[in-house]
N, C-alpha and C positions, 0 to 999 in steps of 0.2 A: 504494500500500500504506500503510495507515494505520502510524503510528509506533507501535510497541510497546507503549514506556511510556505514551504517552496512552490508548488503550482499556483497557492493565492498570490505571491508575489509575483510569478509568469502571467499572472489573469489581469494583474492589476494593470502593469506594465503594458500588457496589449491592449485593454479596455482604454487607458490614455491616449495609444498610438490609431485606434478607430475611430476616437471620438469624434472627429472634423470630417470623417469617411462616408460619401453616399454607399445608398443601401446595395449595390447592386456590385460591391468594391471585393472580391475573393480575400479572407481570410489565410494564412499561412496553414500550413496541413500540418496533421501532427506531425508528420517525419522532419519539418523545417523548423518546426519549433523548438524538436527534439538537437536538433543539430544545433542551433544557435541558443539555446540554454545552457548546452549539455548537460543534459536532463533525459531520464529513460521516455518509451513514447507511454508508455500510462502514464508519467509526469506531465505528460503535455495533452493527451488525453484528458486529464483529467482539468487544468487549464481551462480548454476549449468547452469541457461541461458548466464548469463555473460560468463561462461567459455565455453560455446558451441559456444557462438558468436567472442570468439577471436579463435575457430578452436582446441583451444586446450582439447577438450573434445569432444567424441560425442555417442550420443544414439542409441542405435540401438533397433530397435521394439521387443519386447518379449525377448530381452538379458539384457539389463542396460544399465549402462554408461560409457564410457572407456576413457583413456588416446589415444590423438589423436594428429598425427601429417601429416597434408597434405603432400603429395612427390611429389617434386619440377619435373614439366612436361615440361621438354624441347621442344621451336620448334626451328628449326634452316636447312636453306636448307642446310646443309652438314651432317645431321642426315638423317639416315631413316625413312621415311615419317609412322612407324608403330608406332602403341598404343603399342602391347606386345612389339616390342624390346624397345621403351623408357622407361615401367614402369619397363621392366627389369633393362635397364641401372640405374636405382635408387632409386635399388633396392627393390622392387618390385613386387609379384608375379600377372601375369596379369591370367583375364580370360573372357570372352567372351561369352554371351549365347544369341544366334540368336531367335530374337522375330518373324519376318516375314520378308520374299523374295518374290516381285512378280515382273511384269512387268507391267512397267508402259510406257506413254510417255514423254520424255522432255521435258519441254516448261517453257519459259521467263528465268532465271535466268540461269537454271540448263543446257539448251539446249547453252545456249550463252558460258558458262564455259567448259562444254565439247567440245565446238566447233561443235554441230551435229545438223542438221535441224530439227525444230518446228516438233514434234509429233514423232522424231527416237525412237524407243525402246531403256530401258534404265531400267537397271535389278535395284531397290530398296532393299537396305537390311537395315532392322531396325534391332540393337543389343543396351543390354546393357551389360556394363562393370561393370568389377571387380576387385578391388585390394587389395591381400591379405585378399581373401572373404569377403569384405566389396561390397557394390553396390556403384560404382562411377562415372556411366558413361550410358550417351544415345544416340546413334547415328543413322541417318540415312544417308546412303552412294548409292553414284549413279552410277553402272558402265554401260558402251556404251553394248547392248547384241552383235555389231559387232565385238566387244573387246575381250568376254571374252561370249560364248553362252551359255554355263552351270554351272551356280552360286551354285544352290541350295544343290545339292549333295556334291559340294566342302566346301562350307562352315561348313557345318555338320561335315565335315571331317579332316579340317584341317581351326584354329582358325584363323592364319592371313592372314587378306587382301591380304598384302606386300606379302608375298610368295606364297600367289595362282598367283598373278600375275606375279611375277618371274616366277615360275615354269608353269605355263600353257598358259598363252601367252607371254615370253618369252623375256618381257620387264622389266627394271630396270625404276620402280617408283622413282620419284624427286617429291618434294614439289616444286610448281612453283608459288605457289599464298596462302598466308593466311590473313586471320583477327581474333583480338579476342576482345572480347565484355562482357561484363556482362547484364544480361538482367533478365526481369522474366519469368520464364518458361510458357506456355501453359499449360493446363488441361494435356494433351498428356506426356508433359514430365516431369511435376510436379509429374504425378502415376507412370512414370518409373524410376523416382530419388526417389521416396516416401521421395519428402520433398514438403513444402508448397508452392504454387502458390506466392503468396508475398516473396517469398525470392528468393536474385537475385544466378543465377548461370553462371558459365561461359558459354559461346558461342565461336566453334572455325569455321571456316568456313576455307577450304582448295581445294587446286585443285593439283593432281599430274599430271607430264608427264612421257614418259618414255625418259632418258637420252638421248640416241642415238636418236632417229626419232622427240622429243620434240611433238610429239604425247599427248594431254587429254587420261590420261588412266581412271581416277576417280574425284568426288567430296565429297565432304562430310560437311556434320553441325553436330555437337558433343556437346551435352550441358554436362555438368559434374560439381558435388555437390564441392563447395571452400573449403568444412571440409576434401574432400579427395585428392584433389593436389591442388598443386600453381603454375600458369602457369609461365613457362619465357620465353620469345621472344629474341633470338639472334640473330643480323642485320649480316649477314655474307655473304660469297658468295655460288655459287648452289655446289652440290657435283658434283665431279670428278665422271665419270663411271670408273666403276672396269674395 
C-alpha cells in the first residue's frame, strides 16, 4: 500500500499544475507519473484516484485521463424546467440519446404525482445525457399519453422535452415539485452512467405543470455522475408565464 502522504503530495502537486487546464487537456498516465516521481505505478495510481475523487480529473474508457470540471446545474422554479436549456445556460453543450419509449401504467408514486388514476397510460422515456460528449446523465421520465399521444417519433426528432411540450401540447412546463439526493445507483443505472455500483450519484426527482391550467404535465428521476455537474438548489418563487 503506497504511503498516504506521498501520493497526496503527487495529487497535490498535479491538482496545482491543472488548475488553469481546459477540460479537454490529457492528464499524464500513470507510467509518467510513475517515472517522474519515482514512485511505484500504485503510487501514482493511486494519485490519479485522489484526483478523480475530488472531481477534478476524470477517465474516460479507451481515451485516458483529462482535466475535469463538473458545471454547476441549476434548479430553481423561475428556470426552465429543461436539461438542454440549463446545460446550455452554463455553458455547456447538451445532448440526449433516447434509450427506450414505451407504454406503461402509472401506479403508486408516479400515478399520485401526475395526478392520474392507478393503471392510466403513461408514455416512459429512458434517455441518457451528454455534456460536451462526455456521458452525464440517466433519466427516466413519465408523461400522461392523455397529454401528449405521440412521444416516440417526436422524441427522435427533436431533443427537448421542454419544447415538444411547448410546441405540441401547447402548454408552458413549470417545475412544481423537486428533491435531490445522493444515492447508489442500481445495476440499471450504474451501466448507463458506466460508473461503479458503490459510488454515490446524484438523484433529482421533479414534477412539472403547465403555468396557466397548473395541470401535471410530466415526472421524472434523473440520476447523473458528480464528476460531471454540481447540482445547486435555488429556494425562489415559480416563474411568471410568458
Amino acid at each position: 500500500m503506497p504511503s498516504r502522504n506521498r501520493y497526496t503530495e503527487i495529487a497535490e502537486v498535479l491538482a496545482a499544475e491543472i488548475a488553469d487546464q481546459p477540460t479537454d487537456v490529457r492528464v499524464a498516465s500513470e507510467h509518467e507519473i510513475a517515472a517522474r516521481f519515482g514512485v511505484s505505478r500504485a503510487a501514482a495510481r493511486s494519485a490519479l484516484q485522489e484526483l478523480e475523487g475530488r472531481y477534478l480529473v476524470r477517465r474516460v474508457r479507451g481515451a485516458g485521463t483529462f482535466v475535469n470540471r463538473p458545471l454547476d446545474y441549476v434548479l430553481s422554479q423561475s428556470r426552465v424546467p429543461s436539461m438542454h436549456q440549463t446545460i446550455r445556460e452554463a455553458g455547456g453543450v447538451p445532448r440526449t440519446v433516447v434509450r427506450d419509449v414505451t407504454t406503461v401504467p402509472a401506479t403508486g408514486a408516479i400515478a399520485e404525482r401526475l395526478e392520474r388514476e392507478e393503471g392510466s397510460a403513461v408514455h416512459l422515456l429512458v434517455r441518457q445525457s451528454y455534456i460536451d460528449g462526455l456521458l452525464s446523465g440517466w433519466s427516466q421520465e413519465w408523461i400522461p399519453i392523455d397529454m401528449l399521444p405521440e412521444l416516440d417519433a417526436a422524441v427522435h426528432a427533436v431533443e427537448s422535452l421542454d419544447s415538444i411540450l411547448r410546441q405540441m401540447c401547447g402548454v408552458t412546463p413549470v417545475r412544481s415539485w423537486c428533491r435531490v439526493s445522493s444515492v447508489l445507483p442500481d445495476r440499471q443505472v450504474a451501466e448507463g452512467l458506466e460508473t461503479a455500483h458503490n459510488r454515490p450519484v446524484w438523484l433529482v426527482e421533479s414534477l412539472s405543470r403547465d403555468a396557466a391550467s397548473g395541470r401535471a404535465v410530466m415526472c421524472s428521476s434523473s440520476w447523473s455522475r458528480p464528476d460531471s455537474i454540481r447540482i445547486i438548489v435555488e429556494l425562489d418563487g415559480p416563474a411568471d408565464a410568458p
